[in-house]
PDBQT receptor file of N, H, CA, C and O in Angstrom, charges set to zero:
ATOM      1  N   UNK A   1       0.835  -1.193   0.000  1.00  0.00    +0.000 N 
ATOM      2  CA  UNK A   1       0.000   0.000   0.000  1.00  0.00    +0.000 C 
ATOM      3  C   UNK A   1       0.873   1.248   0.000  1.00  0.00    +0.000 C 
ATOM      4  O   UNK A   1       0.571   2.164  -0.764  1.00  0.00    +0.000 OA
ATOM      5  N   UNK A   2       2.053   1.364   0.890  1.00  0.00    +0.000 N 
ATOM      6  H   UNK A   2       2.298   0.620   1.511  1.00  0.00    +0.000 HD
ATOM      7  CA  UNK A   2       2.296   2.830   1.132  1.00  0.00    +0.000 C 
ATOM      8  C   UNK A   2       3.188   2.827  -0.551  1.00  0.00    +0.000 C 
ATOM      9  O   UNK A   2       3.140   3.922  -1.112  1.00  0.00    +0.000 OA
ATOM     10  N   UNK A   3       3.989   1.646  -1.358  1.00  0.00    +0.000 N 
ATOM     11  H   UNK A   3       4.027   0.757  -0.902  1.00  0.00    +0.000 HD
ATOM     12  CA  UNK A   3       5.073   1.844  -2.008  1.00  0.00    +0.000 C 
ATOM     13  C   UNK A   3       3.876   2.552  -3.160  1.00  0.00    +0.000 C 
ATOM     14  O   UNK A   3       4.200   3.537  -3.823  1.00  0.00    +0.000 OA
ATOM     15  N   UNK A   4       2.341   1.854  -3.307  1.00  0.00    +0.000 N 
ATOM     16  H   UNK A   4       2.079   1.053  -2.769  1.00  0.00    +0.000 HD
ATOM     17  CA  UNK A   4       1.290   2.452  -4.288  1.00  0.00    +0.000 C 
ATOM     18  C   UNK A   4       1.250   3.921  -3.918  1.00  0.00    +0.000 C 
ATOM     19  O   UNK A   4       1.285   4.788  -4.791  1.00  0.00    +0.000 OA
ATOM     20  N   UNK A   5       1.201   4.116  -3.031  1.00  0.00    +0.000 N 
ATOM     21  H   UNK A   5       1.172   3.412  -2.322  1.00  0.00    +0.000 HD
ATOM     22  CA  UNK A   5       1.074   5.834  -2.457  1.00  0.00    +0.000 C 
ATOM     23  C   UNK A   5       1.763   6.588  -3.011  1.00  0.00    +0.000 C 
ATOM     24  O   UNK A   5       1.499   7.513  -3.780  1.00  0.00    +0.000 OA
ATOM     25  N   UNK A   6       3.247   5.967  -2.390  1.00  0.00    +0.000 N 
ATOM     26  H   UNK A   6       3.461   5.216  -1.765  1.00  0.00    +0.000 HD
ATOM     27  CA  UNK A   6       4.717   6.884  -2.826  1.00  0.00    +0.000 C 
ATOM     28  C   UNK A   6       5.003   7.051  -4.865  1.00  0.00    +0.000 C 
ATOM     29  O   UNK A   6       5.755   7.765  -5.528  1.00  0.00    +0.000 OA
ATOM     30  N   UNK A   7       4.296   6.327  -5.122  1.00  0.00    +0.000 N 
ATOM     31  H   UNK A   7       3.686   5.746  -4.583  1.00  0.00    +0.000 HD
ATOM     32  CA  UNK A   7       5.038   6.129  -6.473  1.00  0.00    +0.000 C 
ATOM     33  C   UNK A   7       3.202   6.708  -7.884  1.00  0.00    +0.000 C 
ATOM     34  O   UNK A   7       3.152   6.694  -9.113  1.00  0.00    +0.000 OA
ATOM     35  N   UNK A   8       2.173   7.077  -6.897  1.00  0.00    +0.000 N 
ATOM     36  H   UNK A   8       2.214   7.088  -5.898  1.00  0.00    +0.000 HD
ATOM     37  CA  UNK A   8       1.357   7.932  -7.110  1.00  0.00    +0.000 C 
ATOM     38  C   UNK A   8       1.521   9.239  -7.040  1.00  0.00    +0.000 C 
ATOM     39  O   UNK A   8       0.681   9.977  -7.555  1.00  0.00    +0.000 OA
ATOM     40  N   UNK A   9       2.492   9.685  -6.472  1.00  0.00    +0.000 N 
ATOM     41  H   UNK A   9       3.174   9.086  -6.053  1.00  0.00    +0.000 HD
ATOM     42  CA  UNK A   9       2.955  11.067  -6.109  1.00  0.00    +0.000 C 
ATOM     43  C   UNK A   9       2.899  10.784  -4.388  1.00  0.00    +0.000 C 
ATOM     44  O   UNK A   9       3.926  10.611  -3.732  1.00  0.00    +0.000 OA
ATOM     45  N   UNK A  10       1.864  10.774  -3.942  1.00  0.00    +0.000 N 
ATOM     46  H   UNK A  10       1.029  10.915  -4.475  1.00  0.00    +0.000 HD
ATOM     47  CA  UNK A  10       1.215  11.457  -2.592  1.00  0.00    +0.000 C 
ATOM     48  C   UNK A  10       2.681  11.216  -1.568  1.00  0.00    +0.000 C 
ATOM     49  O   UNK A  10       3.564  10.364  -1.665  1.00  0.00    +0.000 OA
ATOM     50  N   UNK A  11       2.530  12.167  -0.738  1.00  0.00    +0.000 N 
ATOM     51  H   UNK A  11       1.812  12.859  -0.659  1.00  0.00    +0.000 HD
ATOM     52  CA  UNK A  11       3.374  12.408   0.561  1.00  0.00    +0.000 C 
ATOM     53  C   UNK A  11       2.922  11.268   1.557  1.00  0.00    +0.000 C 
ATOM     54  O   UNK A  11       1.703  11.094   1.563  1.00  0.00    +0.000 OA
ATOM     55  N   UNK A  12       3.752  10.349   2.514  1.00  0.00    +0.000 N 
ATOM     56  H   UNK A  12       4.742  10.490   2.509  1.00  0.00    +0.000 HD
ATOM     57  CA  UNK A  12       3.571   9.774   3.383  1.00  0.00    +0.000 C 
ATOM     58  C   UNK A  12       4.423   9.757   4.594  1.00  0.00    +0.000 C 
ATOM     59  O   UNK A  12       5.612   9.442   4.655  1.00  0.00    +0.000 OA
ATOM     60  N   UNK A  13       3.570  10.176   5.630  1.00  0.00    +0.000 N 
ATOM     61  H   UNK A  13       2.605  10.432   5.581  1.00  0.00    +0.000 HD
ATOM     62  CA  UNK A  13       4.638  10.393   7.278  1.00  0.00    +0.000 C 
ATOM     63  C   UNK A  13       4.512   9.010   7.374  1.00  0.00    +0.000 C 
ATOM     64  O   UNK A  13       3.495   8.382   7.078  1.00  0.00    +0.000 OA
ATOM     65  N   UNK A  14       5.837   8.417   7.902  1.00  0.00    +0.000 N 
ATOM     66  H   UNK A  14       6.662   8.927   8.142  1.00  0.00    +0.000 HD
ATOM     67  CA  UNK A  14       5.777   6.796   8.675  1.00  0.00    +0.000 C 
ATOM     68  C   UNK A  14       6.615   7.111   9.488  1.00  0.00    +0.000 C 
ATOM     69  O   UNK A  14       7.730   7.543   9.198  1.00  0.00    +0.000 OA
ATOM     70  N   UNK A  15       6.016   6.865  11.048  1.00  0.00    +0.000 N 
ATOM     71  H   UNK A  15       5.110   6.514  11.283  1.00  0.00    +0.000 HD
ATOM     72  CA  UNK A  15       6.610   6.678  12.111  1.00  0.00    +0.000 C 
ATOM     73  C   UNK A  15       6.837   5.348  12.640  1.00  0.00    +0.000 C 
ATOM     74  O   UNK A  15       5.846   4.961  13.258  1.00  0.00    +0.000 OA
ATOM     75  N   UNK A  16       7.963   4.354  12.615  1.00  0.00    +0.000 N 
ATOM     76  H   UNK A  16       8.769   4.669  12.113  1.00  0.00    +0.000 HD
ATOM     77  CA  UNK A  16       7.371   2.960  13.009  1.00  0.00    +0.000 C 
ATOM     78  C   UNK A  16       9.411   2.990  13.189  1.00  0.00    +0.000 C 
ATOM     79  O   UNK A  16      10.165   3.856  12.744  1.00  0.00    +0.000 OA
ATOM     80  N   UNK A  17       9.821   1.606  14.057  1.00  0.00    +0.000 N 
ATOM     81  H   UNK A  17       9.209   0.903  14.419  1.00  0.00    +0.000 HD
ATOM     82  CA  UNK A  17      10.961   1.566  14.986  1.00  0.00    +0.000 C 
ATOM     83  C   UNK A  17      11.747   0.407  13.813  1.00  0.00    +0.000 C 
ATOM     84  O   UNK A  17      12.934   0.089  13.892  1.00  0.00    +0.000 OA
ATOM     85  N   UNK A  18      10.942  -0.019  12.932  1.00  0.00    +0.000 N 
ATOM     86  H   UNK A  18       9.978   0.239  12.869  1.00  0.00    +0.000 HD
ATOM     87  CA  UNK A  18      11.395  -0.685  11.830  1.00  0.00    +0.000 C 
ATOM     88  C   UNK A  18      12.057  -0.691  10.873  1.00  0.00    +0.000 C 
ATOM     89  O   UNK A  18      11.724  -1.260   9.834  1.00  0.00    +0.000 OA
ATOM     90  N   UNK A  19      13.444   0.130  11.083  1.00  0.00    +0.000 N 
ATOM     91  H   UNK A  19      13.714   0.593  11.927  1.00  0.00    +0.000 HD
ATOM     92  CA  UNK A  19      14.249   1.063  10.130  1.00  0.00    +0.000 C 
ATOM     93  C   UNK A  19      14.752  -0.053   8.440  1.00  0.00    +0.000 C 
ATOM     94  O   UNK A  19      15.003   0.454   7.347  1.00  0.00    +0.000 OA
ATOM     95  N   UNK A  20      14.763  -1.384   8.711  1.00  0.00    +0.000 N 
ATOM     96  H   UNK A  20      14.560  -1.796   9.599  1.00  0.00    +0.000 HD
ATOM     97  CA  UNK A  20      14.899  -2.009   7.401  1.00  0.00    +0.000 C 
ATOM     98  C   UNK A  20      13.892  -2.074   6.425  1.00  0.00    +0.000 C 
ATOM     99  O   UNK A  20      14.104  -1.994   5.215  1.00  0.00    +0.000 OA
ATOM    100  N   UNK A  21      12.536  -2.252   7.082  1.00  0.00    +0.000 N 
ATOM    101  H   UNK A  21      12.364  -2.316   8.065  1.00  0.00    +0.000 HD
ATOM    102  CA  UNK A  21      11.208  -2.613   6.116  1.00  0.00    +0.000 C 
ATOM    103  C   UNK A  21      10.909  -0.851   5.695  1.00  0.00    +0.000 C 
ATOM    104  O   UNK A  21      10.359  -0.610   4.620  1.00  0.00    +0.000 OA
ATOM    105  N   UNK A  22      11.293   0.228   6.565  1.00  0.00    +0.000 N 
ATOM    106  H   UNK A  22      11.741   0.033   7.438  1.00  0.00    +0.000 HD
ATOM    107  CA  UNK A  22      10.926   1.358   6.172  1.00  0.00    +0.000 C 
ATOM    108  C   UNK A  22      11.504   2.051   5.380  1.00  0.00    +0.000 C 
ATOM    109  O   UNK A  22      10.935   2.874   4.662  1.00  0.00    +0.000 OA
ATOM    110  N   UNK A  23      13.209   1.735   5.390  1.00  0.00    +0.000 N 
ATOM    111  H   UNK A  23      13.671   1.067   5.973  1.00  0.00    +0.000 HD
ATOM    112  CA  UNK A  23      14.126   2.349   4.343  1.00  0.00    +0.000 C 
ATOM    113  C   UNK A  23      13.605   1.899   3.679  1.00  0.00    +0.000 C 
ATOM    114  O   UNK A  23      12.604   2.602   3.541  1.00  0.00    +0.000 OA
ATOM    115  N   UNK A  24      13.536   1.001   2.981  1.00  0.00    +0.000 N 
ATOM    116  H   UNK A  24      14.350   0.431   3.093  1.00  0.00    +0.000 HD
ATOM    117  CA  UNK A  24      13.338  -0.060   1.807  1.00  0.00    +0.000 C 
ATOM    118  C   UNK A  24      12.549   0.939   0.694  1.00  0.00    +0.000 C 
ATOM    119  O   UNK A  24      12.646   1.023  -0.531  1.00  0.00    +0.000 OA
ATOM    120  N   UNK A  25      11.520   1.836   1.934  1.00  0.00    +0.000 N 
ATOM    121  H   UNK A  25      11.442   1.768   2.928  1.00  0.00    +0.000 HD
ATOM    122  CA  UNK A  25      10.203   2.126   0.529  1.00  0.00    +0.000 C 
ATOM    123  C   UNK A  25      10.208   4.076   0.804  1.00  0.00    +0.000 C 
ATOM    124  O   UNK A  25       9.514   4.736   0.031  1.00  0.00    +0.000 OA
ATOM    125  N   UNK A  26      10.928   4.734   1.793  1.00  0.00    +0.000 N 
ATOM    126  H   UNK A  26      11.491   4.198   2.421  1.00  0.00    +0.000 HD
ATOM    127  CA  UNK A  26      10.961   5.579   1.265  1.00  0.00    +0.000 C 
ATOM    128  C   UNK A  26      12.066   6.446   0.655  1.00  0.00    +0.000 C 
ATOM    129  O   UNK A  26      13.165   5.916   0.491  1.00  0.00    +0.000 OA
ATOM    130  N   UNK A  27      11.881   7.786   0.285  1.00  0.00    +0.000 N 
ATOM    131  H   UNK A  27      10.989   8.217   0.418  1.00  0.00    +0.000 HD
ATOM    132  CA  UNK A  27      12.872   8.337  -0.229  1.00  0.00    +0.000 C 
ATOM    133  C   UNK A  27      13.606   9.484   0.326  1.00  0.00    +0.000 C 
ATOM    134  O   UNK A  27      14.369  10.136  -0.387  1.00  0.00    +0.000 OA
ATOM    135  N   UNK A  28      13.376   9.809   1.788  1.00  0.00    +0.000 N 
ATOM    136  H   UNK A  28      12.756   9.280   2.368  1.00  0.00    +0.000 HD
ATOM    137  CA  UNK A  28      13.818  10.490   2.493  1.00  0.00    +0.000 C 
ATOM    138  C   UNK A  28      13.325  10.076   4.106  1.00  0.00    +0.000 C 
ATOM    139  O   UNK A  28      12.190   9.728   4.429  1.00  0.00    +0.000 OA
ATOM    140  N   UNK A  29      14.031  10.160   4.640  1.00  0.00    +0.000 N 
ATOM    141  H   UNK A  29      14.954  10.443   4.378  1.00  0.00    +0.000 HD
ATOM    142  CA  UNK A  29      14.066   9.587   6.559  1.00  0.00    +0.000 C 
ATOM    143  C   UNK A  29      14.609  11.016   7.674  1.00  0.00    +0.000 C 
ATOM    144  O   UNK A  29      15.315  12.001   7.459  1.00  0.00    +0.000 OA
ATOM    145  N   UNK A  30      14.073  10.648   8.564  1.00  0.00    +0.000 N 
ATOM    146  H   UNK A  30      13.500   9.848   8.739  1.00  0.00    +0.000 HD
ATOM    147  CA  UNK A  30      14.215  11.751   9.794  1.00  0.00    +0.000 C 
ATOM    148  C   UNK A  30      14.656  10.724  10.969  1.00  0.00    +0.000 C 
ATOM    149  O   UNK A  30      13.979   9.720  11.193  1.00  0.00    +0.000 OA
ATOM    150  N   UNK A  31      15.611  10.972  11.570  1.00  0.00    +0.000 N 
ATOM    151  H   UNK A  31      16.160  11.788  11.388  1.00  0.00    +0.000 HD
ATOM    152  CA  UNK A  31      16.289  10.163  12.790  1.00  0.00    +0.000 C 
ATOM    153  C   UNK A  31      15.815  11.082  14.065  1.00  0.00    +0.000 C 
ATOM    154  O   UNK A  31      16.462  12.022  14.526  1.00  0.00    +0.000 OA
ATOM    155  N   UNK A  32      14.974  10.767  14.375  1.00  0.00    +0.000 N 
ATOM    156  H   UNK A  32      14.449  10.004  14.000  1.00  0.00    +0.000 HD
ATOM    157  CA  UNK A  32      15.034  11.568  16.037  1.00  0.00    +0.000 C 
ATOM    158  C   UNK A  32      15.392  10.762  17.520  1.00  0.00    +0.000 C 
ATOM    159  O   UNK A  32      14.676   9.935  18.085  1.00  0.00    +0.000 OA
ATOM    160  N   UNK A  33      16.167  11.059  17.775  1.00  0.00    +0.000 N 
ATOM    161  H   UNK A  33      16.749  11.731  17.317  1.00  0.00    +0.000 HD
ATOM    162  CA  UNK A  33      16.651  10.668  19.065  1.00  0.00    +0.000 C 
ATOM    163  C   UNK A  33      16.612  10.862  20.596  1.00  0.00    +0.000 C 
ATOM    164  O   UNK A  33      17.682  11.392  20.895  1.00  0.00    +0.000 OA
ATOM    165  N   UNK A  34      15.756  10.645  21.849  1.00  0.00    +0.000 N 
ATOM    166  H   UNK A  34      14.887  10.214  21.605  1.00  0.00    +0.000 HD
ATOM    167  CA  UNK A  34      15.525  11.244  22.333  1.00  0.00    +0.000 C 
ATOM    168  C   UNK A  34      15.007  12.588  22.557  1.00  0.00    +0.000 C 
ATOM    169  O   UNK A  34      15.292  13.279  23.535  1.00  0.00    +0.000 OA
ATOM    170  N   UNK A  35      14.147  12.962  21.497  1.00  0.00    +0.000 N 
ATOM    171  H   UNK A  35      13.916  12.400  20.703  1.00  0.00    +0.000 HD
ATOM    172  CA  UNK A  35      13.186  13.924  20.944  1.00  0.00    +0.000 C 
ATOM    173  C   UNK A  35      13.985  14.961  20.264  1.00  0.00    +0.000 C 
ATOM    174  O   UNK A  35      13.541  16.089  20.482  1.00  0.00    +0.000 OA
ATOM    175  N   UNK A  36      15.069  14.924  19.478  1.00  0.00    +0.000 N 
ATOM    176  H   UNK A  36      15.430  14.008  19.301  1.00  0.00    +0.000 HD
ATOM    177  CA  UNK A  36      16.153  15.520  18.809  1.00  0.00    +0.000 C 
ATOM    178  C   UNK A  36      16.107  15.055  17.581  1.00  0.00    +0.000 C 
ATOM    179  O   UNK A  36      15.999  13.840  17.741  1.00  0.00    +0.000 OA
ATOM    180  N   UNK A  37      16.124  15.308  16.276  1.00  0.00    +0.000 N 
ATOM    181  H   UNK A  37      16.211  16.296  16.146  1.00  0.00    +0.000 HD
ATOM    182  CA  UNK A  37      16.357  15.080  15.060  1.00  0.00    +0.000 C 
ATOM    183  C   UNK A  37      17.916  15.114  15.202  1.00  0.00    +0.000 C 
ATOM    184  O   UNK A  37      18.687  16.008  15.551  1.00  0.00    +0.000 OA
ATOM    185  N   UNK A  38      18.141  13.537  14.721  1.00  0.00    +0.000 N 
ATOM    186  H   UNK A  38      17.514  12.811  14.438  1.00  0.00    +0.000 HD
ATOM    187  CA  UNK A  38      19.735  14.001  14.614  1.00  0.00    +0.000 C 
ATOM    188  C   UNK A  38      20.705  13.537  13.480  1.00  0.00    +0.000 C 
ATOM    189  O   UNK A  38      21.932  13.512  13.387  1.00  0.00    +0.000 OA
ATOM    190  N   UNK A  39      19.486  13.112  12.501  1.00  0.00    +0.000 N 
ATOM    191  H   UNK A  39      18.489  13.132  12.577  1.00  0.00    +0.000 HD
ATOM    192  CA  UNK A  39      20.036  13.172  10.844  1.00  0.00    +0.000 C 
ATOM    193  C   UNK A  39      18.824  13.008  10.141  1.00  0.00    +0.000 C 
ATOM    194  O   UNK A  39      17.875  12.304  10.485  1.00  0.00    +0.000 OA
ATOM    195  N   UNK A  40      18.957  13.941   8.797  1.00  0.00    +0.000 N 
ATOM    196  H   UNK A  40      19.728  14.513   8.518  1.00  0.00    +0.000 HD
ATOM    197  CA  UNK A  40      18.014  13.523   8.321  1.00  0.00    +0.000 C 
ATOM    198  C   UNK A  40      18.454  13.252   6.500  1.00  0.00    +0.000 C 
ATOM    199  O   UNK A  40      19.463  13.902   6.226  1.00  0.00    +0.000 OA
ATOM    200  N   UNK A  41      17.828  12.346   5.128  1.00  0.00    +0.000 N 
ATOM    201  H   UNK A  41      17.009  11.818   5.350  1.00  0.00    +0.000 HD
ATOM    202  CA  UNK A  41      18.321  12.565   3.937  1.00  0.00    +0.000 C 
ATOM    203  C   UNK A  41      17.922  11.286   3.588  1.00  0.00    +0.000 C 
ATOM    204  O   UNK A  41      16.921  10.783   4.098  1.00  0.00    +0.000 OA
ATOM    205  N   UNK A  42      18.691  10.632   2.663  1.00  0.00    +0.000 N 
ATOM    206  H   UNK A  42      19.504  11.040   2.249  1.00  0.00    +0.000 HD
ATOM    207  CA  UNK A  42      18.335   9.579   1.909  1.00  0.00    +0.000 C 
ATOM    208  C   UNK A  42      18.180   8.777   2.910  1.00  0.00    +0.000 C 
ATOM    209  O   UNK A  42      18.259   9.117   4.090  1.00  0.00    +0.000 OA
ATOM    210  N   UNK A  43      17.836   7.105   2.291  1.00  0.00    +0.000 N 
ATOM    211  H   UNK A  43      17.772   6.829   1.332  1.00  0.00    +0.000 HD
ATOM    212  CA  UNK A  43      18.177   6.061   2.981  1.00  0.00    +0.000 C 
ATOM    213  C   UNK A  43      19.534   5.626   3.136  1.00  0.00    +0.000 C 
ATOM    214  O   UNK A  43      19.935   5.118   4.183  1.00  0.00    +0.000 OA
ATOM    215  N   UNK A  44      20.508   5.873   1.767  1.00  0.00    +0.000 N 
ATOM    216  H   UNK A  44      20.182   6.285   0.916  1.00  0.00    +0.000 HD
ATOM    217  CA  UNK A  44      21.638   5.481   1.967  1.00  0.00    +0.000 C 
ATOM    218  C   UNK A  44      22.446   6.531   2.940  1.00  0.00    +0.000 C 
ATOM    219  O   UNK A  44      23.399   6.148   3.618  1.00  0.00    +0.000 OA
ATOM    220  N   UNK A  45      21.999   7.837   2.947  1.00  0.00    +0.000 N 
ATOM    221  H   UNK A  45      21.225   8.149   2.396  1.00  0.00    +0.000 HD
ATOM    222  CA  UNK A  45      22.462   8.753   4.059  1.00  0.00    +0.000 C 
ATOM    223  C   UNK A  45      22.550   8.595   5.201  1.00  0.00    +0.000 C 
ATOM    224  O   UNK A  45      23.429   8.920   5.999  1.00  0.00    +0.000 OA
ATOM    225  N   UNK A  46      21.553   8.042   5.321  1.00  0.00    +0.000 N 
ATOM    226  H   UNK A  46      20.839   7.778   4.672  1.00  0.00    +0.000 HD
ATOM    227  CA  UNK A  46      20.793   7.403   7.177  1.00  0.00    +0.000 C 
ATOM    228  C   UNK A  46      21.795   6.538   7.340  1.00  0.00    +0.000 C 
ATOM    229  O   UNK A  46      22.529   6.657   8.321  1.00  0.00    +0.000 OA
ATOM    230  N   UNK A  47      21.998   5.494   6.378  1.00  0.00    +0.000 N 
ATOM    231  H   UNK A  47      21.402   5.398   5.581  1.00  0.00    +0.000 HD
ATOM    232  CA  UNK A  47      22.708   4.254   6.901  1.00  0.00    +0.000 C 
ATOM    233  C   UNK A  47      24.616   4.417   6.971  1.00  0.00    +0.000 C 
ATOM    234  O   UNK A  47      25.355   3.675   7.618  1.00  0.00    +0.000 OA
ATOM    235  N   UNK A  48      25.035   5.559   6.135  1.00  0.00    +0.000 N 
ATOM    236  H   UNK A  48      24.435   6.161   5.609  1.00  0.00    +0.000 HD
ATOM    237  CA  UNK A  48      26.410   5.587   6.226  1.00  0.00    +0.000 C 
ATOM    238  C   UNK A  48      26.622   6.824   7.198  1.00  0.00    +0.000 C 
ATOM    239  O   UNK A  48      27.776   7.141   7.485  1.00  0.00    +0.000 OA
ATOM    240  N   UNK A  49      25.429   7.610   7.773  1.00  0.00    +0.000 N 
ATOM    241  H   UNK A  49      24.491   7.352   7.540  1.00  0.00    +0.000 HD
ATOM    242  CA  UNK A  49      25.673   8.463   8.938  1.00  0.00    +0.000 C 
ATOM    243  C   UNK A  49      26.585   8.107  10.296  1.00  0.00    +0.000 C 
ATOM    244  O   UNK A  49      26.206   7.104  10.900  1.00  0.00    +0.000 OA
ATOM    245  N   UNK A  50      27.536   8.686  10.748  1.00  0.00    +0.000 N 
ATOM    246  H   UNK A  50      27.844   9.501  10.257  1.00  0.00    +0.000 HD
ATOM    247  CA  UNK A  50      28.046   7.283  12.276  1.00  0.00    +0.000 C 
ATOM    248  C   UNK A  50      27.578   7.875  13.240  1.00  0.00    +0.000 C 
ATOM    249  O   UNK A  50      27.825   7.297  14.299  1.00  0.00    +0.000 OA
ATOM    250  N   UNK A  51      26.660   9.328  13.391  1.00  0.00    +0.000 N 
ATOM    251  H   UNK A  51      26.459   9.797  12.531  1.00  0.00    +0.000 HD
ATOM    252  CA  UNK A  51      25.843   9.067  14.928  1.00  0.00    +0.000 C 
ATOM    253  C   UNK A  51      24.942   8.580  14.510  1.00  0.00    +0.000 C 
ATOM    254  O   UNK A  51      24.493   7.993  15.494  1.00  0.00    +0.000 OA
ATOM    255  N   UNK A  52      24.065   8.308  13.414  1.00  0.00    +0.000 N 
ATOM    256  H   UNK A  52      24.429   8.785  12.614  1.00  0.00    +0.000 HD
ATOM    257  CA  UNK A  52      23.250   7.686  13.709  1.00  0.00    +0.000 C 
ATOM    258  C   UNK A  52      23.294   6.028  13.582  1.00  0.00    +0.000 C 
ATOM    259  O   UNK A  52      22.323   5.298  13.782  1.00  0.00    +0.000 OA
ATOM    260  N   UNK A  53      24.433   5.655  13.262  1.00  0.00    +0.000 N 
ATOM    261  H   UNK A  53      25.222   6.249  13.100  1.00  0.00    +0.000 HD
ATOM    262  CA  UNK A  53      24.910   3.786  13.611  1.00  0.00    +0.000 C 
ATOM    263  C   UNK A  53      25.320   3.843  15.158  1.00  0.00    +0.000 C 
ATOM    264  O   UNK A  53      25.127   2.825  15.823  1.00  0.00    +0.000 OA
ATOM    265  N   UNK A  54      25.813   4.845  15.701  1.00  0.00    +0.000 N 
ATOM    266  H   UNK A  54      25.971   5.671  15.161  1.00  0.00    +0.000 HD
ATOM    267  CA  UNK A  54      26.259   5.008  17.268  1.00  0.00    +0.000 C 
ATOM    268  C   UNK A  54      24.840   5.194  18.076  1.00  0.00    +0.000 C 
ATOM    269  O   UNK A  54      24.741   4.685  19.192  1.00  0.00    +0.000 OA
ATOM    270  N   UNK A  55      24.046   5.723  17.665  1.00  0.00    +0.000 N 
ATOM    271  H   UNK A  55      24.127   6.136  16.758  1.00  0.00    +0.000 HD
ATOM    272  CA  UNK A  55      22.620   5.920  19.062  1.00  0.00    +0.000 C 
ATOM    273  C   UNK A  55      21.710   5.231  18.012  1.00  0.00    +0.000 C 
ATOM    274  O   UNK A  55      20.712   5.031  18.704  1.00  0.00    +0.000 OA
ATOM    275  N   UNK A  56      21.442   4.782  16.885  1.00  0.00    +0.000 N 
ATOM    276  H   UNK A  56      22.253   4.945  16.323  1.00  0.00    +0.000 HD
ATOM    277  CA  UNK A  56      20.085   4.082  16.617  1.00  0.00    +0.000 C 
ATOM    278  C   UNK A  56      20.410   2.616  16.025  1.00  0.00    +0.000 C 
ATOM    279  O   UNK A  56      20.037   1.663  16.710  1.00  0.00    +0.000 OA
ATOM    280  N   UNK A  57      21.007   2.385  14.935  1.00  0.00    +0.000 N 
ATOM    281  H   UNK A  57      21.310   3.159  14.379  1.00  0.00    +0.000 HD
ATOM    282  CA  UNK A  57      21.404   1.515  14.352  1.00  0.00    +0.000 C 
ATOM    283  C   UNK A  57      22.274   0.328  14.902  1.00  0.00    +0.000 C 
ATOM    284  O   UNK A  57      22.053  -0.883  14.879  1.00  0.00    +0.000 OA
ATOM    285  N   UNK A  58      23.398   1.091  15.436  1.00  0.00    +0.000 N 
ATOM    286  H   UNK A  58      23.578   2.075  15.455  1.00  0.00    +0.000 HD
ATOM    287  CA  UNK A  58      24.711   0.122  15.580  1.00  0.00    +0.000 C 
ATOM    288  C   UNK A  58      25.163  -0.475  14.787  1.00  0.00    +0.000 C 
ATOM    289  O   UNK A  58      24.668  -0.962  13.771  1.00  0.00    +0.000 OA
ATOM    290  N   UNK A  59      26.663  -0.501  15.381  1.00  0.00    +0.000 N 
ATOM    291  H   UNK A  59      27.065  -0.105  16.206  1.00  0.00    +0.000 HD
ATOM    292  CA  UNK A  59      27.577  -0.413  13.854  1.00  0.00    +0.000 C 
ATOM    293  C   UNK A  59      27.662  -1.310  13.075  1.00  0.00    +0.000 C 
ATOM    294  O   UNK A  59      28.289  -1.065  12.044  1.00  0.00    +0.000 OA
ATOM    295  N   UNK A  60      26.882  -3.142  13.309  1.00  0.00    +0.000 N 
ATOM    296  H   UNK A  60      26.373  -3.341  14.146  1.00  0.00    +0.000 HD
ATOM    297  CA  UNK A  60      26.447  -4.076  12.335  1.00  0.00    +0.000 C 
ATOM    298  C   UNK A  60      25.670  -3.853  11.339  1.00  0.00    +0.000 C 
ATOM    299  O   UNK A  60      25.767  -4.483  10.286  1.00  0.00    +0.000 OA
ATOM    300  N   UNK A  61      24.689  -2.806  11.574  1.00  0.00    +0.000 N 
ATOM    301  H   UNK A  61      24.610  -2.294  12.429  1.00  0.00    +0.000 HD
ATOM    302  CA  UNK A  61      23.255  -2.762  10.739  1.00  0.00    +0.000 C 
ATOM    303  C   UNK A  61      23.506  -2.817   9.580  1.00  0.00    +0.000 C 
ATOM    304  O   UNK A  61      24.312  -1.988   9.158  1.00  0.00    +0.000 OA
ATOM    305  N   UNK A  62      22.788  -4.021   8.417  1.00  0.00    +0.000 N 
ATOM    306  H   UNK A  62      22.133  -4.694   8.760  1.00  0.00    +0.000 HD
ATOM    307  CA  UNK A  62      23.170  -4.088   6.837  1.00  0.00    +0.000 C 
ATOM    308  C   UNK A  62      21.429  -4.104   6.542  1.00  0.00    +0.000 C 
ATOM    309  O   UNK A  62      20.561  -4.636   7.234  1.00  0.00    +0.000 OA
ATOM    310  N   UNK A  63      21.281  -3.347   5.301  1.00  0.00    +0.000 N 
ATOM    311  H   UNK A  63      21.985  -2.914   4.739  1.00  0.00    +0.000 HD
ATOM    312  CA  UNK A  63      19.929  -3.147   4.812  1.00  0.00    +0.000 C 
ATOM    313  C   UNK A  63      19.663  -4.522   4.057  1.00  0.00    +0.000 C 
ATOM    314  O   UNK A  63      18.584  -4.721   3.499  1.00  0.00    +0.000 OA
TER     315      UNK A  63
């Protein structure tokens, strides 16, 4: 449903703790951390960021 959304045009907020199934389908991400945004940009941005592999990810995480 949401990848039909995204690729209709329409805008979609997803808030969910599921950072593999969610990169997957959109095209821009917001990292907030303890109520702090503390990266925001692509998916591949998110994932080669190192605070955000240091406070969300950790430094194994592979998509």
């Amino acid at each position: 449903i949401i990848e039909h959304l995204r690729d209709s045009g329409l805008g979609v907020l997803i808030t969910d703790h599921n950072v593999r199934e969610t990169l997957a389908v959109c095209e821009r991400a917001y990292i907030v951390s303890q109520g702090h945004l503390i990266a925001h940009g692509t998916p591949q941005q998110i994932l080669e960021d190192e605070q955000v592999k240091r406070v969300y990810l950790g430094e194994d995480f592979r998509l």
